[in-house]
C-alpha positions as CSV (number, residue, x, y, z in Angstrom):
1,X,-4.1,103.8,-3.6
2,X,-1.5,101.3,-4.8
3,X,1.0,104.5,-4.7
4,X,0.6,104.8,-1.4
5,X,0.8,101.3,-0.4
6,X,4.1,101.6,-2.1
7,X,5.4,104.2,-0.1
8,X,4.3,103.1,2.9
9,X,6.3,99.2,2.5
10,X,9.2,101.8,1.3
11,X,9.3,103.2,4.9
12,X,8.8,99.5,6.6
13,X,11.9,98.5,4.8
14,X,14.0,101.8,5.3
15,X,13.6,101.5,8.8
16,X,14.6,98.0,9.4
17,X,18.6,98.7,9.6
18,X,18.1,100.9,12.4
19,X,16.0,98.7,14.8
20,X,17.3,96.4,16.8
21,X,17.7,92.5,16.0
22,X,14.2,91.4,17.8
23,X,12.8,94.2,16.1
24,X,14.5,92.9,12.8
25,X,12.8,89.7,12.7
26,X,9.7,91.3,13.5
27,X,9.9,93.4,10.4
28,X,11.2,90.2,8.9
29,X,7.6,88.2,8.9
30,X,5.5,91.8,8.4
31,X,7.5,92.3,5.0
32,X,7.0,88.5,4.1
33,X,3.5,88.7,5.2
34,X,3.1,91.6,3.2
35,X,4.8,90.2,0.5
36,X,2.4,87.9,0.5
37,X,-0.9,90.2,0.7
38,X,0.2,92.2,-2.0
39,X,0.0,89.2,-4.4
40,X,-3.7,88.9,-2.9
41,X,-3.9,91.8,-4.2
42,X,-3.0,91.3,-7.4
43,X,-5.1,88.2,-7.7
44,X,-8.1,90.5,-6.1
45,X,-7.5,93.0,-8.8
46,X,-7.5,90.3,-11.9
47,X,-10.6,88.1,-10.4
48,X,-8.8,85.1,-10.5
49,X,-10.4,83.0,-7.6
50,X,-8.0,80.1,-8.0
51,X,-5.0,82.2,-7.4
52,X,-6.5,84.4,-4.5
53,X,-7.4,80.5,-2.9
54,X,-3.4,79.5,-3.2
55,X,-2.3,83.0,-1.5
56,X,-4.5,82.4,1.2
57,X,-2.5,79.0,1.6
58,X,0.5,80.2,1.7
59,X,-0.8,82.9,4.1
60,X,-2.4,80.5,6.6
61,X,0.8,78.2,5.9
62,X,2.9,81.3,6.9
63,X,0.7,81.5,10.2
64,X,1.0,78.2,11.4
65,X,5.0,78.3,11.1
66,X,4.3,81.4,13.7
67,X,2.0,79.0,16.1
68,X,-0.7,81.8,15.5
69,X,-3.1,78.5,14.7
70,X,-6.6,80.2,14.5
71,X,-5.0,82.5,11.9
72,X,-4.0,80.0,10.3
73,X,-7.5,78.3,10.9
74,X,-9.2,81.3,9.4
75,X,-7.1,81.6,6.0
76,X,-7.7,78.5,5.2
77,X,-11.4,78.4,5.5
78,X,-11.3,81.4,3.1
79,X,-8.8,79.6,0.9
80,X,-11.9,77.0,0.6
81,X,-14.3,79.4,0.4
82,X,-13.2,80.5,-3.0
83,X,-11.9,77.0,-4.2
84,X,-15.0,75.8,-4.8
85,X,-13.7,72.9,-6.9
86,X,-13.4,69.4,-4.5
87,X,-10.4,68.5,-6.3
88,X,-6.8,67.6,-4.6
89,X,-6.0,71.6,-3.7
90,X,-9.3,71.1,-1.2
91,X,-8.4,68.0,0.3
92,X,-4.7,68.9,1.0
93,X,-6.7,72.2,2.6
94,X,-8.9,70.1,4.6
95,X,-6.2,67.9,5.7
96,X,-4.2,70.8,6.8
97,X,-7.5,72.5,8.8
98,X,-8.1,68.3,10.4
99,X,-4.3,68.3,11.8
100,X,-4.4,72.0,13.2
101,X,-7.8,70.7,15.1
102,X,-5.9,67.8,16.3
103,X,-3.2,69.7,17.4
104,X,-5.4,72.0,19.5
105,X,-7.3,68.5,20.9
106,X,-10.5,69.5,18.4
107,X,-10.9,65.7,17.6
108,X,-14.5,66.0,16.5
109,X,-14.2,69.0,14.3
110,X,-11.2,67.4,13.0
111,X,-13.1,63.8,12.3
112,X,-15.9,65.6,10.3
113,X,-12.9,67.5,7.8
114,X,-11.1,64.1,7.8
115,X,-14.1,62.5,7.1
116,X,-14.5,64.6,4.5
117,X,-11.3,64.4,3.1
118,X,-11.3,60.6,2.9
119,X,-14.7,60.4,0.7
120,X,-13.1,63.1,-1.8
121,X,-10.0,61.5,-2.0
122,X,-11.8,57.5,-2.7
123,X,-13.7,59.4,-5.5
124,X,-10.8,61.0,-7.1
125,X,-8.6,58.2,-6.6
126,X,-6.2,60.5,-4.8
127,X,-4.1,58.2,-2.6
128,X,-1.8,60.8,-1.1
129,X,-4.4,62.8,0.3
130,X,-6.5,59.6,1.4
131,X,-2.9,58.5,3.3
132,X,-2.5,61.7,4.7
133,X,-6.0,61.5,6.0
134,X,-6.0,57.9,7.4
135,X,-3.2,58.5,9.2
136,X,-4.8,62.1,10.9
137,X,-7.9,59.6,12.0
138,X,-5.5,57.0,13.5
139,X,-4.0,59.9,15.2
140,X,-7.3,61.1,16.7
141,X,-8.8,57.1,17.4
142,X,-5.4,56.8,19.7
143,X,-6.1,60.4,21.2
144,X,-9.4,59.4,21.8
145,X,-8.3,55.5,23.3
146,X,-9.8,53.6,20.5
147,X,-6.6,51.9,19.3
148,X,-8.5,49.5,17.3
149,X,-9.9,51.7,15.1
150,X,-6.5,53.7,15.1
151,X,-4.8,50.3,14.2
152,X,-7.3,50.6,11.3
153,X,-7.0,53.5,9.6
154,X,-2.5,53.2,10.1
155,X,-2.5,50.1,8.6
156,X,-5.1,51.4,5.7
157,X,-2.4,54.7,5.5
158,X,0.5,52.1,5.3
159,X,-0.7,49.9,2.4
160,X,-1.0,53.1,0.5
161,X,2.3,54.8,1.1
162,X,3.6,51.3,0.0
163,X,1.8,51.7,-2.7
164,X,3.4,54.9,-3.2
165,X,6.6,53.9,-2.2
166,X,6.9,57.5,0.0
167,X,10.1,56.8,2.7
168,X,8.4,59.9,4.5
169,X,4.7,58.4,4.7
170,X,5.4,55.3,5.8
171,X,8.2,56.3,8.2
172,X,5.4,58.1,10.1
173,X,2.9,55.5,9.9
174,X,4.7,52.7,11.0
175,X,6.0,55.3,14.2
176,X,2.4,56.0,14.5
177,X,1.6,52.5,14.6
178,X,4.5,51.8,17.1
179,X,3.2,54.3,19.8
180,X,0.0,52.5,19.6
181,X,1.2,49.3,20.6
182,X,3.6,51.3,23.1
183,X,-0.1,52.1,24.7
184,X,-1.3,49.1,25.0
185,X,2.0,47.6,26.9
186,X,2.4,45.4,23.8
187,X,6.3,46.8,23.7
188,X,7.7,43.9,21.5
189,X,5.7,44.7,19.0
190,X,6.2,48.2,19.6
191,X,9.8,47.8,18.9
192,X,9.5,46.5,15.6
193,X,7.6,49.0,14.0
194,X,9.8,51.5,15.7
195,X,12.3,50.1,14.1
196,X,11.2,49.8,10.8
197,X,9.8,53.7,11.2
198,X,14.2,54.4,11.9
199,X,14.9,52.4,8.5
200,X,12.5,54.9,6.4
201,X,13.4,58.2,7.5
202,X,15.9,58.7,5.5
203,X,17.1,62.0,6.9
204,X,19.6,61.3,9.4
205,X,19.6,64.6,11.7
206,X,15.6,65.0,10.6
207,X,13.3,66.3,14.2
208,X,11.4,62.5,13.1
209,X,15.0,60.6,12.9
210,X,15.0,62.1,16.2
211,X,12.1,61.1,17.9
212,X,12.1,57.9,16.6
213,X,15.3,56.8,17.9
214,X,14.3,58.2,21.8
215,X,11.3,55.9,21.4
216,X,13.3,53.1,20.8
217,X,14.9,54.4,24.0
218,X,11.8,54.7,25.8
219,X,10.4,51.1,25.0
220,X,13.6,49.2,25.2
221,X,13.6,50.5,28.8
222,X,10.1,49.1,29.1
223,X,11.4,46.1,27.9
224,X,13.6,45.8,30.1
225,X,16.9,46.5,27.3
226,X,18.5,48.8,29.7
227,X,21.7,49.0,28.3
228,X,20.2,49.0,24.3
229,X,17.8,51.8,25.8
230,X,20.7,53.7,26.8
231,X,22.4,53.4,23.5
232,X,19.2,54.8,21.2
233,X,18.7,57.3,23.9
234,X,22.3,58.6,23.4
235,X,22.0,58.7,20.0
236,X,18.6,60.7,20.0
237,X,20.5,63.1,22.6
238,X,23.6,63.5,19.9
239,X,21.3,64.5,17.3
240,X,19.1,66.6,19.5
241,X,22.2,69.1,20.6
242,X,23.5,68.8,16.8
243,X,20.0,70.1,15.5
244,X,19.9,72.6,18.2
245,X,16.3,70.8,18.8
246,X,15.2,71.6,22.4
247,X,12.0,69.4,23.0
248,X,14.1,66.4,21.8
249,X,17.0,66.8,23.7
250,X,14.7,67.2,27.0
251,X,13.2,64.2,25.9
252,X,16.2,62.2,25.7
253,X,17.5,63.5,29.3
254,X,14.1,62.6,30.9
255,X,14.3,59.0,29.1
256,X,18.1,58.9,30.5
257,X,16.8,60.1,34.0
258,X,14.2,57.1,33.8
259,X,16.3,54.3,32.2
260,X,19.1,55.3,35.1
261,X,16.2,55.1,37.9
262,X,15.1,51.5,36.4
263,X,19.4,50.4,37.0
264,X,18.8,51.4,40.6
265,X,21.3,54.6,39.9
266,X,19.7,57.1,41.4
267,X,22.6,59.6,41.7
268,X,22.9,59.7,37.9
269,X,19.4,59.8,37.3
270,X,19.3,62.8,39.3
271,X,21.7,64.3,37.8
272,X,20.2,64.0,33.9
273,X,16.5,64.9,35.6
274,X,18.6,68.4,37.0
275,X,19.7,68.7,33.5
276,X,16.6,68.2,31.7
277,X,14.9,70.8,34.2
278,X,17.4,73.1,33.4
279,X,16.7,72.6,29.5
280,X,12.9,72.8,30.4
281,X,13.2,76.2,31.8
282,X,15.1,77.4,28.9
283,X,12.5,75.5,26.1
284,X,10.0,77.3,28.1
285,X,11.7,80.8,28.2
286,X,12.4,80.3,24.5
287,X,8.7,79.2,23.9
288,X,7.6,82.2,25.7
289,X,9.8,84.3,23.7
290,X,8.4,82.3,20.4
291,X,5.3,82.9,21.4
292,X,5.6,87.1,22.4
293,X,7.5,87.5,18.7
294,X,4.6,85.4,17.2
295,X,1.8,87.7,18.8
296,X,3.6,90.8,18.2
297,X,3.9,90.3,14.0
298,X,0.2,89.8,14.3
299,X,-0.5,93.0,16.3
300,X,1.9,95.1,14.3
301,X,0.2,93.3,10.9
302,X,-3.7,94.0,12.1
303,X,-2.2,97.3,13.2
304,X,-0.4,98.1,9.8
305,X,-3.5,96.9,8.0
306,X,-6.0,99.3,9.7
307,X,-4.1,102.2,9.4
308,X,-3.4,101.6,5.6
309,X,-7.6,100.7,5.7
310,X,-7.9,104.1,7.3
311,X,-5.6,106.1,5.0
312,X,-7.3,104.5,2.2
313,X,-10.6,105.5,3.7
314,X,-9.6,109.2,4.5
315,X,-8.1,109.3,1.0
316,X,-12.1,108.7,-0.3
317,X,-13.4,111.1,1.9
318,X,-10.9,113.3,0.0
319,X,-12.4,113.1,-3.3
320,X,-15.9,112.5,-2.2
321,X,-15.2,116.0,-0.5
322,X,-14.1,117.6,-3.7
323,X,-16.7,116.1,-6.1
324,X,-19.2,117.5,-3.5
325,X,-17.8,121.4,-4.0
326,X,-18.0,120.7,-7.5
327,X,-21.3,119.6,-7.9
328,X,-22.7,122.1,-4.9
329,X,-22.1,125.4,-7.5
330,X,-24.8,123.1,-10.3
331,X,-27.5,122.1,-7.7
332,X,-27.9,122.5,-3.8
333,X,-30.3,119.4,-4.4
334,X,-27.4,116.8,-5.9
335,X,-25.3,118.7,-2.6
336,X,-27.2,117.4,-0.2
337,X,-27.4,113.7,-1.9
338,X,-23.5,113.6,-1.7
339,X,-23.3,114.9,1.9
340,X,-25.9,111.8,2.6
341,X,-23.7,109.5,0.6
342,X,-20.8,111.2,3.1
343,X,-22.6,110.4,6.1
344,X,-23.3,107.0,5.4
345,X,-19.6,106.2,4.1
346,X,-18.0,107.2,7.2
347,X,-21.1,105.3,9.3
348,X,-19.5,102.3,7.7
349,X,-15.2,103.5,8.2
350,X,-16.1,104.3,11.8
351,X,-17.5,100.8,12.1
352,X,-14.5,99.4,10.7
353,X,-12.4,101.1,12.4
354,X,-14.4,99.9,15.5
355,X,-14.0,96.3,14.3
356,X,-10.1,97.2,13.7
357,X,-9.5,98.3,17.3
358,X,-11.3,94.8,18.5
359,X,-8.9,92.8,16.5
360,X,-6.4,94.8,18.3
361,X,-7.9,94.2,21.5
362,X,-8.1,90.7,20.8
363,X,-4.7,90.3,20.0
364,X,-3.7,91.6,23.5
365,X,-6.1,89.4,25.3
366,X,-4.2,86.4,23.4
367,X,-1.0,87.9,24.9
368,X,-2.5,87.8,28.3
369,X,-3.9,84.2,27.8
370,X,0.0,82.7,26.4
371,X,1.3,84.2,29.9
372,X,-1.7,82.8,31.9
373,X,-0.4,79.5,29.9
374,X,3.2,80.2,31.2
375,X,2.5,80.9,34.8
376,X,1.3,77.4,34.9
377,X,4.1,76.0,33.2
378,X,6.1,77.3,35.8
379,X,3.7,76.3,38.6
380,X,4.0,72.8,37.2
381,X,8.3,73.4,37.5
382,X,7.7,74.2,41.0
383,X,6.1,70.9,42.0
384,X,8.4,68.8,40.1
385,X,11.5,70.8,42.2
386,X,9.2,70.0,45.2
387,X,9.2,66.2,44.1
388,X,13.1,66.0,43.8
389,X,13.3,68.1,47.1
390,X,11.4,64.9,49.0
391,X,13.7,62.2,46.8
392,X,16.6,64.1,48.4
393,X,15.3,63.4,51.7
394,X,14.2,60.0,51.6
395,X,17.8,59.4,49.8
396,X,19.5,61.6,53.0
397,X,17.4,59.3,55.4
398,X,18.6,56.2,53.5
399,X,22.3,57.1,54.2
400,X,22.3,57.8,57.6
401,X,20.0,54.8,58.4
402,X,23.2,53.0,56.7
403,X,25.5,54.3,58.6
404,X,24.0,54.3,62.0
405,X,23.2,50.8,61.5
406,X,26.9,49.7,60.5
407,X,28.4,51.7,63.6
408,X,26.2,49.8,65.4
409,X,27.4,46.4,64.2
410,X,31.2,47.7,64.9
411,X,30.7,47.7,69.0
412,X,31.4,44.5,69.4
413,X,34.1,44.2,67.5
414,X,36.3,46.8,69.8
415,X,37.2,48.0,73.3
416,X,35.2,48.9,75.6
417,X,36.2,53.0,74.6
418,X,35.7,52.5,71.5
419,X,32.1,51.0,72.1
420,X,31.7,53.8,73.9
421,X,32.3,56.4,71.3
422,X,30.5,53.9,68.5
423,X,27.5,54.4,70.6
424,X,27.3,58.0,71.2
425,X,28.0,58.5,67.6
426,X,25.1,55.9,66.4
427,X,22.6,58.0,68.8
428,X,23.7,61.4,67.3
429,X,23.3,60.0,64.0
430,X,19.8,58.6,64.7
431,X,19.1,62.0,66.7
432,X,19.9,63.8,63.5
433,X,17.3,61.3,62.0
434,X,15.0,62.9,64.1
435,X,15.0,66.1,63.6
436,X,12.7,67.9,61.3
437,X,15.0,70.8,60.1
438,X,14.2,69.5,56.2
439,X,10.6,69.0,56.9
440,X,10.0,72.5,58.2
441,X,11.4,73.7,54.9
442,X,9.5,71.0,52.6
443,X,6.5,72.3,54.5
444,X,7.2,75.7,53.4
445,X,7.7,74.6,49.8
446,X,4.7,72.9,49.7
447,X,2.6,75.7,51.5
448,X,3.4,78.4,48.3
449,X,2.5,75.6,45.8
450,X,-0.9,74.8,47.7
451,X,-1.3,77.4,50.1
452,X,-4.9,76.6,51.4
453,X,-4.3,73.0,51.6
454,X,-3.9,72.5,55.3
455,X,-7.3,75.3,56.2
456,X,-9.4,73.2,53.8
457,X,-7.7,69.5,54.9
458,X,-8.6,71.0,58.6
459,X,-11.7,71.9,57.9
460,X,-12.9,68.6,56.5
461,X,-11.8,66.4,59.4
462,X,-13.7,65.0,62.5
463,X,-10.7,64.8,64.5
464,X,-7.7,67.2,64.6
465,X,-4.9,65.9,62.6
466,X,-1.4,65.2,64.4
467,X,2.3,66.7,63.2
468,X,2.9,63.3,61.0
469,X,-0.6,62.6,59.5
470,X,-0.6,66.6,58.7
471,X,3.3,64.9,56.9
472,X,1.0,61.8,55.3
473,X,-1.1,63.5,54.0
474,X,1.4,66.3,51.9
475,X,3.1,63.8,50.7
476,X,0.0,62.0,49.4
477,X,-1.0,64.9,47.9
478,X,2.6,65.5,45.8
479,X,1.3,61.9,44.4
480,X,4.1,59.8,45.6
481,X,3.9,56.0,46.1
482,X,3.4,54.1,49.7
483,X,7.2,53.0,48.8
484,X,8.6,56.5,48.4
485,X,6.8,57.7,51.3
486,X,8.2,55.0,53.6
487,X,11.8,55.7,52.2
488,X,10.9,59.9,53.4
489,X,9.6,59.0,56.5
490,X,12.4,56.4,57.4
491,X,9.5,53.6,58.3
492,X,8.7,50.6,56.7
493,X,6.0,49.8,53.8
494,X,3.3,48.3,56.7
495,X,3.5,51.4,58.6
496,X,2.3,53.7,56.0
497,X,-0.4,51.5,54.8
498,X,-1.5,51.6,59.1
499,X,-0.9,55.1,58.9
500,X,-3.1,55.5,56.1
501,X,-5.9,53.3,57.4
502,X,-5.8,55.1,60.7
503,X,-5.8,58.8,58.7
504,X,-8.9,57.3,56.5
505,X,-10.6,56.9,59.6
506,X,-10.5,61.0,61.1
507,X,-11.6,61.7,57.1
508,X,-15.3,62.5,55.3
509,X,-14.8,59.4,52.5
510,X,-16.0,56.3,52.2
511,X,-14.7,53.0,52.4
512,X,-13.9,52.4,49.2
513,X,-13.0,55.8,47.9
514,X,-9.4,56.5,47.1
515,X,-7.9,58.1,49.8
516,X,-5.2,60.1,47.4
517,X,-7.6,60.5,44.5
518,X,-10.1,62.5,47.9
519,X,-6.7,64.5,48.8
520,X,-5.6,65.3,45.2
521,X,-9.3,66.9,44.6
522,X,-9.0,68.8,47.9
C-alpha cells in the first residue's frame, strides 16, 4: 500500500514541469497537502493521538490560507476530537474554530467556543489564549451592536497583553477598541486609540500598519481634519501599492474619494471613486480567480484521495480473491464464507465510493455557489456605475444652470446685438436643459438593474404615474438624498419634498411609512 502511495506522488511530481503555471500552483498545494497527509499517516500508523491532533492543525491551518473555511472547520473539530486533553493546544484550537465562525457571521456558535475558551484559559492561567479570546468576544459584542459589552471584553484583552507586553496584541486591541468608538460617533476618542494601535505595530509595511493608518484617515475626515485625513490616507495608499495589498489600497481611494467630496471637490473625488472602481473589478477578478484555484486543489485532493481509496480497495479484493482459490481446493464450505466476506467488502467500497463521488459533487455545487456570489458582486458594480451616471448629470445640470444664468446677467451690459445673441444663446442653453437625451439612457440603465420595477410600481398605484414622478421615484429607489435629487432634476430642495408629498398621495402606504424604505422593498 505505502508502495503504491509512493509511486503514485512520484507521478504528481514528474508531471508538474510540463503543466502550465495555474496548473503549477495547483500541484503546488496538492503536494503540500499531501505532504501533509502522509505525516497523518505516519502518526496513524504509530498511534500517537497527540501528533495525529497537530497534523490535523496544520491541515485545517493549510485550508483556511485557501479560504476553503468549512475544511478548515472540519479538521479542526477532528484535531479536538483526538486532543482530549483541555490544555493550551485546545484552547488555541477553539480560538481558531471561534474567529472562522466570526468570519462567516456565526456569532452564536462562535460565543459558545469563546466561551469555552475563556473558562479553560482562567483555570490554566493561560493569559494568551484568554487575550486572544476576549478580544474574539469584543469582536462579536460590536458585530452584534452591544459596544458596551465589546468595550468590556477589549479593555479586559488590553490589561492582559500589557501584561504580556505583546506589540502585536495590544496593537489590535486598542484598533479594536478604536472602531468601537468610531461606531458610536465618539471620533475623538476614536483617534486616540487609533493612534496608539499605529505606535504598536511595529511592522511598518504589515496588512495591520496598513489599515490602521486609513482609519486614522477615515475618522480625521469625520472629524473634520481634512487635510491630516488626507495625509494618513496617503500614507495607507503608499503602503497598500508597495505591499501589492488590493483591499487596502481600494480602501484608501474610497477614503480619498470621500475626504475630496467633504472639501466640495467633486471632480477629484470622482476621479479617485473611478480609480477605486477600477481596483474593485480587478480585487474582484482576482478574488474570483483566488477563489476557482482554492476549489479546484480541493476537487483534485478529494479526487486524488478516492482513487488512491479505490486502488487500495481493489488491491484487497486482490488478495481476498487469491486467499479464496487457495482455500476453495481444502473446503467448498470455508469458499463460500470468503465469497460472503467478498460480498460484504465491496457492499461497504461501493458505499464509499458513493460517499466519494458526493464530496465530488459537493465541491462543484461550492463552485456554482462562489459564482452565484460573484454575479452579485458585479450586480452591486452596476448600481454603483448607475449612481455616478446620475452625479454626472446633476453636476452637467449644475454647469449649464451657471452659465445660462451668467449670459443672462451680461445683456445689459451690451448693445442691443449683442443682447440679442446673449439671449438666444441663454434659451438654447436652457433648451438643452430640457431635453431628456441623458434621462432616456439613465432609464435604460436603470431598467437592466431592476427590470420589473416600473410593472410592479404601476401596478401598486391608484392613479397613473406621470413622465417625472415615474423620474422621482427611480431615483428614490437608487437611494439618493432629497439634495442630490434636486441637483438631477435642476429644481430646488421644496419642490422635491412637494413632489414627494404629491407622489405619496397616488401610493398604497400610510402616512407615516417611509416613502423610500416602501420603494426600496418594491
Amino acid at each position: 500500500m505505502n508502495l503504491i502511495k509512493n509511486l503514485l506522488y512520484i507521478g504528481i511530481l514528474t508531471i508538474t514541469t510540463l503543466l502550465p503555471a495555474q496548473d503549477k500552483n495547483v500541484i503546488a498545494h496538492e503536494t503540500k497537502i499531501s505532504s501533509i497527509k502522509n505525516a497523518l499517516n505516519r502518526a496513524e500508523q504509530l498511534k500517537d493521538s497527540v501528533k495525529m491532533a497537530q497534523e490535523y492543525v496544520h491541515l485545517a491551518n493549510y485550508y483556511k490560507n485557501l479560504g476553503l473555511d468549512s475544511e478548515a472547520l472540519k479538521n479542526y473539530r477532528v484535531a479536538q476530537g483526538l486532543y482530549i486533553k483541555k490544555d493550551t493546544f485546545y484552547i488555541n484550537i477553539n480560538n481558531d474554530i471561534a474567529a472562522i465562525h466570526h468570519k462567516l457571521k456565526n456569532y452564536n456558535d462562535a460565543t459558545l467556543y469563546l466561551n469555552e475558551s475563556v473558562n479553560l484559559s482562567e483555570n490554566l492561567s493561560y493569559q494568551k489564549g484568554l487575550a486572544t479570546a476576549s478580544t474574539l468576544l469584543g469582536g462579536v459584542a460590536e458585530k452584534q451592536g452591544n459596544y458596551e459589552d465589546a468595550l468590556t471584553y477589549q479593555y479586559t484583552s488590553l490589561e492582559i497583553f500589557q501584561a504580556l507586553k505583546d506589540s502585536t496584541g495590544l496593537a489590535i486591541t486598542y484598533e479594536n477598541i478604536g472602531s468601537i468608538y468610531e461606531d458610536l460617533e465618539q471620533y475623538d476618542k476614536a483617534y486616540g486609540y487609533f493612534k496608539k494601535a499605529y505606535y504598536f505595530e511595529s511592522n511598518a509595511s504589515s496588512d495591520l500598519k496598513i489599515n490602521i493608518l486609513n482609519n486614522l484617515g477615515d475618522v480625521n475626515r469625520k472629524r473634520g481634519h481634512i487635510q491630516k485625513s488626507l495625509e494618513y490616507t496617503q500614507q495607507a495608499l503608499t503602503l497598500a501599492k508597495s505591499t501589492q495589498n488590493i483591499k487596502q489600497e481600494e480602501s484608501g481611494l474610497k477614503d480619498l474619494a470621500r475626504a475630496y467630496a467633504d472639501m466640495g471637490n467633486f471632480q477629484q473625488a470622482y476621479q479617485y471613486l473611478l480609480k477605486q472602481n477600477v481596483l474593485n473589478d480587478q480585487a474582484f477578478k482576482q478574488r474570483n480567480a483566488d477563489l476557482v484555484g482554492a476549489m479546484e486543489v480541493l476537487y483534485h485532493v478529494k479526487e486524488k484521495e478516492a482513487e488512491l481509496s479505490l486502488l487500495n480497495k481493489q488491491n484487497q479484493i486482490n488478495k481476498t480473491r487469491q486467499i479464496a482459490i487457495i482455500i476453495a481446493s481444502c473446503a467448498m464450505f470455508i469458499v463460500f464464507m470468503v465469497w460472503l466476506i467478498y460480498l460484504k467488502k465491496r457492499k461497504r467500497q461501493e458505499q464509499r465510493i458513493l460517499k466519494y463521488k458526493q464530496q465530488i459533487l459537493q465541491a462543484d455545487l461550492d463552485i456554482k455557489i462562489a459564482e452565484e456570489a460573484s454575479l452579485k458582486r458585479e450586480i452591486e458594480s452596476k448600481i454603483s456605475a448607475l449612481t455616478n451616471y446620475s452625479l454626472n448629470i446633476a453636476h452637467k445640470n449644475k454647469m449649464l444652470s451657471n452659465v445660462s444664468k451668467t449670459l443672462t446677467n451680461l445683456k445689459s451690459r451690451n448693445a442691443d446685438f449683442v443682447k440679442s445673441k446673449i439671449e438666444s444663446l441663454a434659451k438654447e442653453i436652457d433648451f438643452d436643459l430640457a431635453r431628456g437625451n441623458e434621462w432616456n439612457e439613465l432609464m435604460g440603465y436603470f431598467g437592466k438593474i431592476h427590470p420589473n420595477f416600473f410593472e410592479k410600481l404601476n401596478s401598486e398605484v391608484n392613479t397613473k404615474l406621470s413622465a417625472s414622478e415615474l423620474r422621482l421615484c427611480m431615483l428614490l429607489r437608487l437611494n439618493l438624498s432629497s439634495k442630490e435629487i434636486a441637483s438631477i432634476l435642476h429644481i430646488t430642495p421644496e419642490s422635491v419634498r412637494i413632489a414627494r408629498y404629491r407622489l405619496r398621495k397616488k401610493l398604497p402606504i400610510d402616512a407615516k411609512a417611509d416613502l423610500q424604505a416602501y420603494l426600496l422593498n418594491l
